[in-house]
PyMOL CGO cylinders between C-alpha atoms (Angstrom):
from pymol import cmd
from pymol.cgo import CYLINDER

trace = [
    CYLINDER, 26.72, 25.63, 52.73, 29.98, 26.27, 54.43, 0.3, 1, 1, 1, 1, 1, 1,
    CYLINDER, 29.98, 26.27, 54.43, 33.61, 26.90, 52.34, 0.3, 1, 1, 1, 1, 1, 1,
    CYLINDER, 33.61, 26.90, 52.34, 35.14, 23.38, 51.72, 0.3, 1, 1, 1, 1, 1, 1,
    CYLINDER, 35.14, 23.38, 51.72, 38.47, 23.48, 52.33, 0.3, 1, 1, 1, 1, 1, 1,
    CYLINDER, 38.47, 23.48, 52.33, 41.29, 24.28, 50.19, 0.3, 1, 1, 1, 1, 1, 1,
    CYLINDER, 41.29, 24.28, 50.19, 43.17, 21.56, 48.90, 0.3, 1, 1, 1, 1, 1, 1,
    CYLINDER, 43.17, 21.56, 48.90, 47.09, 21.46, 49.80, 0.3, 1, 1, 1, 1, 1, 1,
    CYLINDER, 47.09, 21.46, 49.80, 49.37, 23.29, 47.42, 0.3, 1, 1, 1, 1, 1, 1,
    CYLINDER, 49.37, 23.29, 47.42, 53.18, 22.12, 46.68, 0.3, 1, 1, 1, 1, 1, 1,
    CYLINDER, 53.18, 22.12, 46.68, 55.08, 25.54, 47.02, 0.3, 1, 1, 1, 1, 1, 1,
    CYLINDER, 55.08, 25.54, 47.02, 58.99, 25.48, 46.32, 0.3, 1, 1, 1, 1, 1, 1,
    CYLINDER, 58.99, 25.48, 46.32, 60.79, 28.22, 47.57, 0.3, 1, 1, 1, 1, 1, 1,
    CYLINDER, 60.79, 28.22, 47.57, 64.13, 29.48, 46.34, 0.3, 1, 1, 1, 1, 1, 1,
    CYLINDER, 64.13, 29.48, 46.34, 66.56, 30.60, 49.46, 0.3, 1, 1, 1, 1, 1, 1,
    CYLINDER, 66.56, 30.60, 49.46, 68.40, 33.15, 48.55, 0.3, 1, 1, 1, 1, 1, 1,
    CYLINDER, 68.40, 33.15, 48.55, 66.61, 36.29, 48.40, 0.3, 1, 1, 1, 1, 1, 1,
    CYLINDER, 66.61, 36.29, 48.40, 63.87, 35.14, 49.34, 0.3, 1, 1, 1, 1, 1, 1,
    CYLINDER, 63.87, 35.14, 49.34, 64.16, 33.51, 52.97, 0.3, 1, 1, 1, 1, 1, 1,
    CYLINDER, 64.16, 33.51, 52.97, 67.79, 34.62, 53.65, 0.3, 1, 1, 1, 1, 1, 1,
    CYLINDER, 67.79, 34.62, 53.65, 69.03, 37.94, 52.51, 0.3, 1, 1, 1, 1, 1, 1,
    CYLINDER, 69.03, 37.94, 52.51, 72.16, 38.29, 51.20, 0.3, 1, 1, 1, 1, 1, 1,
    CYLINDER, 72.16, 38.29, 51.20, 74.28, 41.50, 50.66, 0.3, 1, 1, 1, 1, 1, 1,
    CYLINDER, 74.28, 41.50, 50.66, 76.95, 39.98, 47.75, 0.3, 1, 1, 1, 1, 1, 1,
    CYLINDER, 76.95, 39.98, 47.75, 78.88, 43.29, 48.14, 0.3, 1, 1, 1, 1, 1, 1,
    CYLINDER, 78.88, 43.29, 48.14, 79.41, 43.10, 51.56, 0.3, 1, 1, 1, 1, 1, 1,
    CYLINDER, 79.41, 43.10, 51.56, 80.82, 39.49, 50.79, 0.3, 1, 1, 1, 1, 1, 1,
    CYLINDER, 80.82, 39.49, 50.79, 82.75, 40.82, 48.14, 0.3, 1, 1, 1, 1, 1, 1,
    CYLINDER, 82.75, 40.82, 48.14, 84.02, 44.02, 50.26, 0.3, 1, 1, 1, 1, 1, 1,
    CYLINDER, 84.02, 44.02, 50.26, 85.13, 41.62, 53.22, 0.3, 1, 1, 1, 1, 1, 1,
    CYLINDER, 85.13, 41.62, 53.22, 87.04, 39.34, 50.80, 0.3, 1, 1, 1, 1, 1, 1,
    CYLINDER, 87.04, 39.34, 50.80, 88.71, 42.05, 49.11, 0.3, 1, 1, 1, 1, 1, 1,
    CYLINDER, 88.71, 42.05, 49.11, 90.18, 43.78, 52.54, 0.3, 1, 1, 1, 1, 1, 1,
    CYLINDER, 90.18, 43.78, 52.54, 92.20, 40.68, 52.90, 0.3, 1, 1, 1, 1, 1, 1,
    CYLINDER, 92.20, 40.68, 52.90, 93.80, 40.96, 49.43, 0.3, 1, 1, 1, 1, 1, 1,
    CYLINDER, 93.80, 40.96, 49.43, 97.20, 42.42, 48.29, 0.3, 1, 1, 1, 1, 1, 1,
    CYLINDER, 97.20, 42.42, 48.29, 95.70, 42.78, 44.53, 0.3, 1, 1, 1, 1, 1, 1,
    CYLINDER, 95.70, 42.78, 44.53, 94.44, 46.56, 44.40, 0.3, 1, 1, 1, 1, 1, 1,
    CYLINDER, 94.44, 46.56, 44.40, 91.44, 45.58, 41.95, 0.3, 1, 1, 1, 1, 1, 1,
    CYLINDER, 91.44, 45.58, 41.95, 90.70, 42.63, 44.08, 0.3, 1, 1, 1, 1, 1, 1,
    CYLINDER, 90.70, 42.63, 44.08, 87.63, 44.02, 44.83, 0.3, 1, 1, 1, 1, 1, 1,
    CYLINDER, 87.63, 44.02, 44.83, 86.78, 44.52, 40.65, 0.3, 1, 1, 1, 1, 1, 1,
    CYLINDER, 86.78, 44.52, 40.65, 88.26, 40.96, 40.05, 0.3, 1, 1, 1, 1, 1, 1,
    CYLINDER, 88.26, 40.96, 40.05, 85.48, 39.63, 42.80, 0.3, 1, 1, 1, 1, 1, 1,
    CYLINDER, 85.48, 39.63, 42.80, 82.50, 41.80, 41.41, 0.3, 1, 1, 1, 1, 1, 1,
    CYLINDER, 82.50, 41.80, 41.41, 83.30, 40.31, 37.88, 0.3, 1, 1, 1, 1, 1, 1,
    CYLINDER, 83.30, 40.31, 37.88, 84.10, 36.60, 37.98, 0.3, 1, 1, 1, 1, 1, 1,
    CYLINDER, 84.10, 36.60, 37.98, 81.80, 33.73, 37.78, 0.3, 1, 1, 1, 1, 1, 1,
    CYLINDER, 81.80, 33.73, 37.78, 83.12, 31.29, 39.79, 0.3, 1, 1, 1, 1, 1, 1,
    CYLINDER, 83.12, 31.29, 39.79, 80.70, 28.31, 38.88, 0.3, 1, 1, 1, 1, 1, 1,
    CYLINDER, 80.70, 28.31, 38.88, 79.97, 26.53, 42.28, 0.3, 1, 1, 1, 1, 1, 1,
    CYLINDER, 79.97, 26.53, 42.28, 76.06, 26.02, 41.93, 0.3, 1, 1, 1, 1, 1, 1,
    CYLINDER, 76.06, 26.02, 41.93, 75.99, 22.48, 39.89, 0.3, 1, 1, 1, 1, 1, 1,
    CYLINDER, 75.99, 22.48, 39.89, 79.01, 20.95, 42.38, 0.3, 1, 1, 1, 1, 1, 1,
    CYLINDER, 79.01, 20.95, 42.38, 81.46, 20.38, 39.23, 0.3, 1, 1, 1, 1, 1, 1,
    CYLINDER, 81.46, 20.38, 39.23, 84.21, 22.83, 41.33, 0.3, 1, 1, 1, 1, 1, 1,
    CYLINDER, 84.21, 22.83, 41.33, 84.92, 22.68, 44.90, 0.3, 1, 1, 1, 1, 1, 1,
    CYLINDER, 84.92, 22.68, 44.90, 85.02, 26.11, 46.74, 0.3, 1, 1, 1, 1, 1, 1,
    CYLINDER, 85.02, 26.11, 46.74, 88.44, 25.45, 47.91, 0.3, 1, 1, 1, 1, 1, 1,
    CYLINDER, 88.44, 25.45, 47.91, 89.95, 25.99, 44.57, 0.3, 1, 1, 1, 1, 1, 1,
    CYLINDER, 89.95, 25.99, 44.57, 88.37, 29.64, 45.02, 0.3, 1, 1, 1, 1, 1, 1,
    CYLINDER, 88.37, 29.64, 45.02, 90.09, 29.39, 47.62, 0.3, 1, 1, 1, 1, 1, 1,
    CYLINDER, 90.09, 29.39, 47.62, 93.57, 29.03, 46.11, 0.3, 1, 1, 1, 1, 1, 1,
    CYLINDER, 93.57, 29.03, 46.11, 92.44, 31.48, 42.99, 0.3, 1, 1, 1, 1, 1, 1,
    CYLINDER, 92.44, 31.48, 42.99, 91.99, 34.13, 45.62, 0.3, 1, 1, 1, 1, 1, 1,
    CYLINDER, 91.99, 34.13, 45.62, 95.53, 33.49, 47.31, 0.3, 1, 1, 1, 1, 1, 1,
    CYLINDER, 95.53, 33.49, 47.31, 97.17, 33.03, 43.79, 0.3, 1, 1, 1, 1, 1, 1,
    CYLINDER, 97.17, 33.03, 43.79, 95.80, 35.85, 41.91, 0.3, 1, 1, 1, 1, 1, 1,
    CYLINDER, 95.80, 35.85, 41.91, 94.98, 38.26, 44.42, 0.3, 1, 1, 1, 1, 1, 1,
    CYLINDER, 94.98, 38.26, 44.42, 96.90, 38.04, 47.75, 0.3, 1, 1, 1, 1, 1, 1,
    CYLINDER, 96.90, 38.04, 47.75, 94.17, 37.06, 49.56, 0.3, 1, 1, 1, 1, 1, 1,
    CYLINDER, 94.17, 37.06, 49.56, 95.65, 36.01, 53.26, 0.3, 1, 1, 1, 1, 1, 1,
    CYLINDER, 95.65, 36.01, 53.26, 92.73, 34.60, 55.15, 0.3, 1, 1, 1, 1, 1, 1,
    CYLINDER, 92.73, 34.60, 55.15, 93.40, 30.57, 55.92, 0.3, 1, 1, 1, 1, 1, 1,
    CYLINDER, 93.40, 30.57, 55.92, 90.93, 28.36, 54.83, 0.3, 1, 1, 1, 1, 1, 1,
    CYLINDER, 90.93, 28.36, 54.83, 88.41, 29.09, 58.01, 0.3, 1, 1, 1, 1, 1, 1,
    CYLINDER, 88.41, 29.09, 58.01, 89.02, 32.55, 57.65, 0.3, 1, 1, 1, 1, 1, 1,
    CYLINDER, 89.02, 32.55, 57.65, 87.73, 32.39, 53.78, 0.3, 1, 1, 1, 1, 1, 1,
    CYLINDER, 87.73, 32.39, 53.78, 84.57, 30.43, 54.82, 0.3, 1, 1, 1, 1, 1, 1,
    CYLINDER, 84.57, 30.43, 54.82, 83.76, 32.74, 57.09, 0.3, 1, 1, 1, 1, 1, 1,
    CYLINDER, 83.76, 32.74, 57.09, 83.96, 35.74, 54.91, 0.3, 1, 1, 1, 1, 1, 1,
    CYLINDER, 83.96, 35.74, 54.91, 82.47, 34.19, 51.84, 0.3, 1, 1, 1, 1, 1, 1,
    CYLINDER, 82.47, 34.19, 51.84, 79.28, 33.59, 54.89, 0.3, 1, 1, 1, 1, 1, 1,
    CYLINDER, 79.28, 33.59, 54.89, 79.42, 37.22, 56.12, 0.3, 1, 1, 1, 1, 1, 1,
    CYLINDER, 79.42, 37.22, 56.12, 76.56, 38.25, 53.90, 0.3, 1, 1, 1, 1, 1, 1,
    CYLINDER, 76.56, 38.25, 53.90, 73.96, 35.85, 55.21, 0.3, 1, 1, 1, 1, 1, 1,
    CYLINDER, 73.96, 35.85, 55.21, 70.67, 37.26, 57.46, 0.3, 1, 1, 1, 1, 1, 1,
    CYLINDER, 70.67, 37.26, 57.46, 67.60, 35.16, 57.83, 0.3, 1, 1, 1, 1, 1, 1,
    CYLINDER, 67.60, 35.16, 57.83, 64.39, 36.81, 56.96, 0.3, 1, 1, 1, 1, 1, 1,
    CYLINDER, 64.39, 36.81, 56.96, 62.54, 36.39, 60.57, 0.3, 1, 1, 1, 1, 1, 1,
    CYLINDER, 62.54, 36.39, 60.57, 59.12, 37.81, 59.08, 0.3, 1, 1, 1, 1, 1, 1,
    CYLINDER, 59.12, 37.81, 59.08, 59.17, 35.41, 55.69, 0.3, 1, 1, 1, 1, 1, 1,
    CYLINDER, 59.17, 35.41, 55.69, 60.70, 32.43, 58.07, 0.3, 1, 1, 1, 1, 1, 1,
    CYLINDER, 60.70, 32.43, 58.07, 57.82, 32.72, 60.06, 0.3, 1, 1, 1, 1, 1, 1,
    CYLINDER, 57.82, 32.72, 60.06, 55.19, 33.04, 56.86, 0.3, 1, 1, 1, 1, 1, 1,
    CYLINDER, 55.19, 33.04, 56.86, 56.98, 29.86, 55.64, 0.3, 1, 1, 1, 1, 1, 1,
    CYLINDER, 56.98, 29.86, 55.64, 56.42, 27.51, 59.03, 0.3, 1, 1, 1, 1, 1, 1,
    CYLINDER, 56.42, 27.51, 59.03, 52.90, 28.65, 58.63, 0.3, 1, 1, 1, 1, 1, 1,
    CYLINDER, 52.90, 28.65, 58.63, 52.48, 27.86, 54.86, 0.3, 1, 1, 1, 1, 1, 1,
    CYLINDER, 52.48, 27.86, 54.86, 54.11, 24.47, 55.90, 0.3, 1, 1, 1, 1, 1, 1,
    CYLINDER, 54.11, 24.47, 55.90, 51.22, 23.29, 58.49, 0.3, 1, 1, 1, 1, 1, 1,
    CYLINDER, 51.22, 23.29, 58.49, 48.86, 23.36, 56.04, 0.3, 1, 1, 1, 1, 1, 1,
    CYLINDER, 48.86, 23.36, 56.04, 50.91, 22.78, 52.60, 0.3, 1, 1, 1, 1, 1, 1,
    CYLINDER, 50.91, 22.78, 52.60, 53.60, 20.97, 51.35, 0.3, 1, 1, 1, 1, 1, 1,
    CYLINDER, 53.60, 20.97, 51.35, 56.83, 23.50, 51.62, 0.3, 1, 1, 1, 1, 1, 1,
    CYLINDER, 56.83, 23.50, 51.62, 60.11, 22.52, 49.15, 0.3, 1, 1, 1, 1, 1, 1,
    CYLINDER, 60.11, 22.52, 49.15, 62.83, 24.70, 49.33, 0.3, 1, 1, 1, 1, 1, 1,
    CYLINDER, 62.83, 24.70, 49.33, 65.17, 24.23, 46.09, 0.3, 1, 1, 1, 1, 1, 1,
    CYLINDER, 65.17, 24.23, 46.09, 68.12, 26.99, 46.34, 0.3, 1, 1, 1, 1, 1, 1,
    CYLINDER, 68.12, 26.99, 46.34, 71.74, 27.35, 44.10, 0.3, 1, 1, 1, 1, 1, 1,
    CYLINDER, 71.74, 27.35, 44.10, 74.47, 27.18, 46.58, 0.3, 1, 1, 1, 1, 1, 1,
    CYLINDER, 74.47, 27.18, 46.58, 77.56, 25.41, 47.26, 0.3, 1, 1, 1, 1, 1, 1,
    CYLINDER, 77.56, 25.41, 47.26, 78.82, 23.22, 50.50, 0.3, 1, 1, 1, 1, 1, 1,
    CYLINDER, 78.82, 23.22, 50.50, 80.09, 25.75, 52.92, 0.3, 1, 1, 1, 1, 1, 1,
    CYLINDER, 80.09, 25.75, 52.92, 77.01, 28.58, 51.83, 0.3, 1, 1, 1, 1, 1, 1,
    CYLINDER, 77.01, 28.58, 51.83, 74.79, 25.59, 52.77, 0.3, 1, 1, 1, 1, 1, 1,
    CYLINDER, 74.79, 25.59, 52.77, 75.92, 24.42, 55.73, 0.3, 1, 1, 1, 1, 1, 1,
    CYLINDER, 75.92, 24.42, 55.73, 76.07, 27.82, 56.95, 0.3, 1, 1, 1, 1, 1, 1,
    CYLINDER, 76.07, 27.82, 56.95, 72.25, 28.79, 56.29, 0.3, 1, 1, 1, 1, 1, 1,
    CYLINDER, 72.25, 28.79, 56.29, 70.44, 25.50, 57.40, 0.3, 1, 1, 1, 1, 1, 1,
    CYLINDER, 70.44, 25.50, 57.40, 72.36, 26.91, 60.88, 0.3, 1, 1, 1, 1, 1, 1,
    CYLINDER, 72.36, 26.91, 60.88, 70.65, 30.19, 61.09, 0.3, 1, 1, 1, 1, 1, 1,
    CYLINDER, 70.65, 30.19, 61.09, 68.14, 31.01, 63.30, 0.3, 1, 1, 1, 1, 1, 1,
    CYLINDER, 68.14, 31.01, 63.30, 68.57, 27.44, 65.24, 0.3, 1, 1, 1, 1, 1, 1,
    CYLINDER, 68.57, 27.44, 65.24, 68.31, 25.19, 62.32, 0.3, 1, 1, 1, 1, 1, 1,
    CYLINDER, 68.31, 25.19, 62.32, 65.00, 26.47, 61.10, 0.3, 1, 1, 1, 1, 1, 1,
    CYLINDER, 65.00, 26.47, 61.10, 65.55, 25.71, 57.26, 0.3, 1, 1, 1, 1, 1, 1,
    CYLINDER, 65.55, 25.71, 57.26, 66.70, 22.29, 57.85, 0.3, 1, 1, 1, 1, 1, 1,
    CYLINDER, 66.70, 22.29, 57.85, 63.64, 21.40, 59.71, 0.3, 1, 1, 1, 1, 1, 1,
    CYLINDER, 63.64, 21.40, 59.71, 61.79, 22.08, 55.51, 0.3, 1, 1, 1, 1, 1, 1,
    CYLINDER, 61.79, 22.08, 55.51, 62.34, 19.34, 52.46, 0.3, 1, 1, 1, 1, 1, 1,
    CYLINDER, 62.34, 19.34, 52.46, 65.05, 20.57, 50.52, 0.3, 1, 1, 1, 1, 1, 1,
    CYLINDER, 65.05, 20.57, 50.52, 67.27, 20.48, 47.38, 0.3, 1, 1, 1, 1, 1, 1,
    CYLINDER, 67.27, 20.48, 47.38, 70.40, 21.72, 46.98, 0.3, 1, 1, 1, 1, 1, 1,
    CYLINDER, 70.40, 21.72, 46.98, 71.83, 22.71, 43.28, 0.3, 1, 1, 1, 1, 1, 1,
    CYLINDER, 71.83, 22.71, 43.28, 75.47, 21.08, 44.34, 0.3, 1, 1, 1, 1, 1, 1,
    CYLINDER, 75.47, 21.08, 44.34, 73.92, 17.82, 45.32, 0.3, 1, 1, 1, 1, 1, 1,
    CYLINDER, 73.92, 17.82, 45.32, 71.59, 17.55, 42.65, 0.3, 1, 1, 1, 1, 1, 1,
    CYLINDER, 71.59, 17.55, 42.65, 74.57, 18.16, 40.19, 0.3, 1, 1, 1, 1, 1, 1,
    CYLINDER, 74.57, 18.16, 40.19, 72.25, 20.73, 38.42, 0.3, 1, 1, 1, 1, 1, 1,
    CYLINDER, 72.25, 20.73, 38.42, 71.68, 24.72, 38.80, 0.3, 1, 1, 1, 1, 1, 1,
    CYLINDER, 71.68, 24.72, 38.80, 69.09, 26.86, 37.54, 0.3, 1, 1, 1, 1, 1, 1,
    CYLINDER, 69.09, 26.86, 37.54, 67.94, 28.05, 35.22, 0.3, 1, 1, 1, 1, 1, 1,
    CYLINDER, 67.94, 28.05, 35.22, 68.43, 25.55, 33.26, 0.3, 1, 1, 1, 1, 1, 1,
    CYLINDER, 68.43, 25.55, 33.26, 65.08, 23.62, 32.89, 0.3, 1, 1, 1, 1, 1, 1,
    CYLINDER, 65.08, 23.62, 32.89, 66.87, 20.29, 34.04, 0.3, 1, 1, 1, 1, 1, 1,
    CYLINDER, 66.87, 20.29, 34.04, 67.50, 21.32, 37.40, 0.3, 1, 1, 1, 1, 1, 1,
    CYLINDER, 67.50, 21.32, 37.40, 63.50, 21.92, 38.26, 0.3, 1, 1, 1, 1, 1, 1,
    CYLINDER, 63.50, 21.92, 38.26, 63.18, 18.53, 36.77, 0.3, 1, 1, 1, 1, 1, 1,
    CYLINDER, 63.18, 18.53, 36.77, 65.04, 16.84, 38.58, 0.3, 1, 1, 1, 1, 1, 1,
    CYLINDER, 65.04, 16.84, 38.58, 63.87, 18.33, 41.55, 0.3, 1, 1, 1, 1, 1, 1,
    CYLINDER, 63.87, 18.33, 41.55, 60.20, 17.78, 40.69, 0.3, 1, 1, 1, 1, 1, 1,
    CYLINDER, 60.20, 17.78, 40.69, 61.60, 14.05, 40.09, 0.3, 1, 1, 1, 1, 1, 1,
    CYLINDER, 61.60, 14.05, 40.09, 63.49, 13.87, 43.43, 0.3, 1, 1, 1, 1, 1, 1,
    CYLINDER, 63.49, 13.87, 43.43, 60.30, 15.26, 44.87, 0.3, 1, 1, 1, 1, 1, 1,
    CYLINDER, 60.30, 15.26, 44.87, 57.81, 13.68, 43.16, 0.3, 1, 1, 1, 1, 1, 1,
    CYLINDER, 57.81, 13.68, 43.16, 55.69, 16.40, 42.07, 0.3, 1, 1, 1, 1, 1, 1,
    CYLINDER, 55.69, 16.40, 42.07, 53.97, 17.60, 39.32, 0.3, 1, 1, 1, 1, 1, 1,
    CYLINDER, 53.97, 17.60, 39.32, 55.02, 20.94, 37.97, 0.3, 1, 1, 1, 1, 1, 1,
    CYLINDER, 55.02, 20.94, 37.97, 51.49, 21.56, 37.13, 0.3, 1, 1, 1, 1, 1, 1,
    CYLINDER, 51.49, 21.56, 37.13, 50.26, 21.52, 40.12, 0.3, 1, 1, 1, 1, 1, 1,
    CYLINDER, 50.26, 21.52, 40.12, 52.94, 23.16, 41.77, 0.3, 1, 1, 1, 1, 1, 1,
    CYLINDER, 52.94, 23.16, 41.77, 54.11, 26.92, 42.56, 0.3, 1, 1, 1, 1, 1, 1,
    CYLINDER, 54.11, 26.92, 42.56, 57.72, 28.55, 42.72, 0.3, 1, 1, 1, 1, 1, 1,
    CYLINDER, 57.72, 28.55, 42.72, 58.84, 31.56, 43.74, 0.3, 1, 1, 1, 1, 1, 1,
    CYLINDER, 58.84, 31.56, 43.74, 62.25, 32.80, 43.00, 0.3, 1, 1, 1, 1, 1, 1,
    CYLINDER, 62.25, 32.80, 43.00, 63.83, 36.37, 43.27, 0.3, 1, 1, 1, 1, 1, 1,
    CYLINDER, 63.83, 36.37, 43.27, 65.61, 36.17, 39.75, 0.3, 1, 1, 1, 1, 1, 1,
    CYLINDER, 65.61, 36.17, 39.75, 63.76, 36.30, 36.60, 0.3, 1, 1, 1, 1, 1, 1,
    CYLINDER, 63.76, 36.30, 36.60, 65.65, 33.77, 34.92, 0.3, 1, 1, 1, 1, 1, 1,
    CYLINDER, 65.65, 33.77, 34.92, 64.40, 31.35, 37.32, 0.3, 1, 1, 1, 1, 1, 1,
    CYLINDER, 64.40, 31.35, 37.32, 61.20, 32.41, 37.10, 0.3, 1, 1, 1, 1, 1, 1,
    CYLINDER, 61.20, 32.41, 37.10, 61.07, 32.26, 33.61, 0.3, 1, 1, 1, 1, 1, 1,
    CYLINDER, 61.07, 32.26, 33.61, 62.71, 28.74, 33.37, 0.3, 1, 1, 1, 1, 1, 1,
    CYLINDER, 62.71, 28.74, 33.37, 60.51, 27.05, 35.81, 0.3, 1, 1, 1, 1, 1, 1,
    CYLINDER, 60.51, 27.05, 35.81, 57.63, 28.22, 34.02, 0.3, 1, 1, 1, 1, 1, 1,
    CYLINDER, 57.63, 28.22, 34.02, 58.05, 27.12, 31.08, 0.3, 1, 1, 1, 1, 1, 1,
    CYLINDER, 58.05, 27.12, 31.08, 58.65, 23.44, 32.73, 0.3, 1, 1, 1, 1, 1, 1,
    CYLINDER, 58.65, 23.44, 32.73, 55.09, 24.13, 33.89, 0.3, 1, 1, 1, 1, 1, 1,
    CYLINDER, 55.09, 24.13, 33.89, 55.35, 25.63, 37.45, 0.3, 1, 1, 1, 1, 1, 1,
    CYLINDER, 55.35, 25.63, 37.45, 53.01, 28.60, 38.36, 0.3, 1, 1, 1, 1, 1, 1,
    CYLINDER, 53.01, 28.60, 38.36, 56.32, 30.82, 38.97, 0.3, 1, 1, 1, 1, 1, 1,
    CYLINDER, 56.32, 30.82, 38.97, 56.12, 34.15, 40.68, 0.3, 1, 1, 1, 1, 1, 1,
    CYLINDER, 56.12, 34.15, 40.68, 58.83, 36.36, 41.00, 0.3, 1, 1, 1, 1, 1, 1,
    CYLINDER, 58.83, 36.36, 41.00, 59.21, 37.14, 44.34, 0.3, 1, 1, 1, 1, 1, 1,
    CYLINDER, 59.21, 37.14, 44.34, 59.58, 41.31, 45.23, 0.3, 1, 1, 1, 1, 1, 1,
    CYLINDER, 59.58, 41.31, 45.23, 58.28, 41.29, 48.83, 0.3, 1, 1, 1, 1, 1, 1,
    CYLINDER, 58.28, 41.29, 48.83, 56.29, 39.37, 51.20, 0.3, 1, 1, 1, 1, 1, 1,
    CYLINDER, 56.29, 39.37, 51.20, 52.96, 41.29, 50.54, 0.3, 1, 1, 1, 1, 1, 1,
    CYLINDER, 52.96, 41.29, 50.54, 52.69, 41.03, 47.26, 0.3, 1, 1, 1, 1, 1, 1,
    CYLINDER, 52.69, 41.03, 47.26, 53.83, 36.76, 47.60, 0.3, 1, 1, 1, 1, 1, 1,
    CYLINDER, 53.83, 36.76, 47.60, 50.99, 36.97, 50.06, 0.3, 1, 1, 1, 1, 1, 1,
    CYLINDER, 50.99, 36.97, 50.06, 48.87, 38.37, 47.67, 0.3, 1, 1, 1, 1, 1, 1,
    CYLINDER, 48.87, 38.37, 47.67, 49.64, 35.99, 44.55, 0.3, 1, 1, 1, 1, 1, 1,
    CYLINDER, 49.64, 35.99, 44.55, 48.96, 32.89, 47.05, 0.3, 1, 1, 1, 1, 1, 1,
    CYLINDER, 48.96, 32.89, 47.05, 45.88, 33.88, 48.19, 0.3, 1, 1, 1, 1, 1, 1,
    CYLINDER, 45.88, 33.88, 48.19, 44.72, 34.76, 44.54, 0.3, 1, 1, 1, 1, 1, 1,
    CYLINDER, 44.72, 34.76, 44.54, 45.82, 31.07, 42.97, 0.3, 1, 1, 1, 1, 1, 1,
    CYLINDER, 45.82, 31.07, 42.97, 43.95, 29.58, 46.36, 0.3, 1, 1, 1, 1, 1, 1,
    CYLINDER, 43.95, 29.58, 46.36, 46.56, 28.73, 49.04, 0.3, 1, 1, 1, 1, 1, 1,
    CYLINDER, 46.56, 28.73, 49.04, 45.34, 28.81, 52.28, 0.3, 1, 1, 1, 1, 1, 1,
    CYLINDER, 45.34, 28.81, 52.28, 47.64, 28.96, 55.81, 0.3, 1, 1, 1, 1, 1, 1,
]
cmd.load_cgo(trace, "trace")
């Protein structure tokens, strides 16, 4: 009797680190070169600047950065250094447009307006052509457990019978214990591997 079929998996995928690379230090470095502070580049590395669950506007980082530091980039010049650090993974792009024709793809990523914008750009558009959820329009960031529910309620899944993947441990650990299959993602062989061993097909 032949194989039937596997059935169609619900995958969400975190961005960052996982689809798009992102070198923080290099954003950091960039944003520092413009500054008149001399520990502008420790004041970077060490604030939290809370963007991810849309309460604060990136412009105000914007000002902080001109106030406290000297920083003398204009308002385009700041978005495109906080962007510098953005490269599109070709080789996991590509693995995602073929888990897609065969399985229901959700991308679900912490990020802020201008970060956004900027990635669903790369590489012709190719992550705006997948659902999506962003953490500043949802009002909600991970890890905290809220945020994957209201994305499986946005998205009407099931955590159960769903799988994320997520660089960050945190994330990982949160969405499991809202009931996703989490895997922390390391590289694209071992994701690979993990899919194939909880029975995703592509």
């Amino acid at each position: 009797m032949a194989n039937e079929p596997a059935s169609k998996a619900v995958i969400v995928f975190d961005v960052g680190g996982v689809l798009v690379a992102h070198d923080n230090n290099l954003m950091f470095r960039t944003l520092a070169s413009r500054c008149a502070a001399p520990d502008a580049l420790a004041y970077l590395t060490s604030r939290n600047f809370g963007l991810a669950d849309g309460k604060r506007h990136i412009s105000s980082v914007h000002q902080e950065l001109a106030r406290e530091l000297g920083y003398s980039g204009d308002w385009e010049l700041f978005k495109s250094d906080i962007c510098c650090h953005f490269t599109l993974d070709p080789s996991m792009m590509e693995f995602a447009a073929r888990l897609a024709e065969t399985n229901r793809l959700v991308l679900f990523s912490n990020t802020f307006d201008v970060h956004w914008d900027y990635v669903l750009k790369l590489h012709d558009g190719a992550l705006a052509k997948f659902e999506w959820y962003a953490s500043h329009l949802i009002r909600d960031a991970k890890p905290a457990e809220s945020a994957f529910r209201k994305v499986a309620q946005l998205a009407a899944i099931d955590p159960a019978r769903s799988i994320f993947v997520d660089d960050l441990a945190e994330n990982v650990a949160a969405a499991q214990h809202v009931g996703f299959n989490a895997h922390q993602f390391v590289s694209q062989p071992v994701l690979e591997r993990f899919l194939r061993d909880v029975g995703v097909a592509w």
